[in-house]
C-alpha positions in Angstrom: 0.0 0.0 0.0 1.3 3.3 -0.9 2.0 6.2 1.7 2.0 9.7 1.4 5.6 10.3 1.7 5.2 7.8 -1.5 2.8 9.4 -3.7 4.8 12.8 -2.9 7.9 11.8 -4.4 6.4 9.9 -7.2 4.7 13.5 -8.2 8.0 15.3 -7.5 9.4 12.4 -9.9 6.9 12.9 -12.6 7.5 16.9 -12.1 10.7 17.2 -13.1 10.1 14.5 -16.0 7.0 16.0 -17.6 9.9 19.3 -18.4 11.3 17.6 -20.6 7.6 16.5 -22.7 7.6 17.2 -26.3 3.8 18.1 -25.2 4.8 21.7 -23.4 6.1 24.2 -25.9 7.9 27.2 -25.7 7.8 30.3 -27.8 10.6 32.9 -27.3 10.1 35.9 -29.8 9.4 39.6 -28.3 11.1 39.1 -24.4 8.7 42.0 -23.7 6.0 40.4 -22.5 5.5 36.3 -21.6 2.9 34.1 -20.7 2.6 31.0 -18.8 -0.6 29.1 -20.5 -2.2 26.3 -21.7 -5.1 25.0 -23.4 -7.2 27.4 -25.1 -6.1 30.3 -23.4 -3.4 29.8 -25.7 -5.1 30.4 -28.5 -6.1 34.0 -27.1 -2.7 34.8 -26.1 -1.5 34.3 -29.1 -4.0 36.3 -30.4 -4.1 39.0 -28.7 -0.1 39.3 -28.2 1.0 37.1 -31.8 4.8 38.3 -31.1 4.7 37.6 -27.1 7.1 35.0 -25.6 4.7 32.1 -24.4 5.2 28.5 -22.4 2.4 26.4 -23.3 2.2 23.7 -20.7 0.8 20.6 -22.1 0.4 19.1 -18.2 -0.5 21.2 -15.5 -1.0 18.8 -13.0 1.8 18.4 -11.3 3.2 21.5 -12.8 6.8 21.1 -14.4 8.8 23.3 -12.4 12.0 23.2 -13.9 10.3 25.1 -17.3 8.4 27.5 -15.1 11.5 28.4 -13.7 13.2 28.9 -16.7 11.0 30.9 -18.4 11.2 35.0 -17.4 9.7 35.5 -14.1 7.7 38.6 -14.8 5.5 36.3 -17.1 2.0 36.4 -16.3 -0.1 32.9 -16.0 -3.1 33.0 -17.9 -5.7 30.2 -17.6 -9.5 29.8 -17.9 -12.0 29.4 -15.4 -9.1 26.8 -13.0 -6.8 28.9 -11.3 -4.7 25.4 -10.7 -1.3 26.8 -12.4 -1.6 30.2 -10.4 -2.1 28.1 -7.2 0.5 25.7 -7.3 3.0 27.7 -8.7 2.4 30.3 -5.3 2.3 27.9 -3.0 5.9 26.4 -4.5 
C-alpha cells in the first residue's frame, strides 16, 4: 500500500520528467511580454499578443517546475476558469 511520503515523491518524480515532454512548448520571440498558458487560453494569447514569448504547458497537473522556472519570471499565467497553475506555482 502506498504512503503519502510515497505518492509525494512519485509526483515530485513525474515533475521534473514532464519538463522535458515534447507536449509543453515554448515560444521565445518579443522578451517583452510572456505568458505561462495552456489550453485554449493559448489560442487568445496568441492572439491577442501574436509576437509575445509564451510556455504552453501541455500538463499542468503536477506543474513542471523546472520550465516555469526557466522561463522569465515577470511572465503572467493566464488560464480559464481553474486557477490550478496560479495556485500551485504560489504555494511552491
Amino acid at each position: 500500500m502506498l504512503n503519502v511520503i510515497d505518492l509525494n515523491e512519485k509526483e515530485n518524480k513525474l515533475a521534473e520528467d514532464c519538463a522535458n515532454f515534447e507536449i509543453n512548448k515554448v515560444e521565445y520571440n518579443d522578451k517583452k511580454v510572456g505568458f505561462i498558458t495552456s489550453g485554449i487560453p493559448y489560442q487568445y494569447v496568441k492572439e491577442v499578443f501574436p509576437t509575445a514569448d509564451v510556455l504552453k504547458l501541455g500538463l499542468v497537473n503536477p506543474l513542471p517546475k523546472k520550465l516555469i522556472e526557466d522561463f522569465p519570471p515577470d511572465s503572467v499565467i493566464y488560464q480559464k476558469l481553474n486557477d490550478i497553475m496560479e495556485l500551485k506555482h504560489k504555494k511552491e
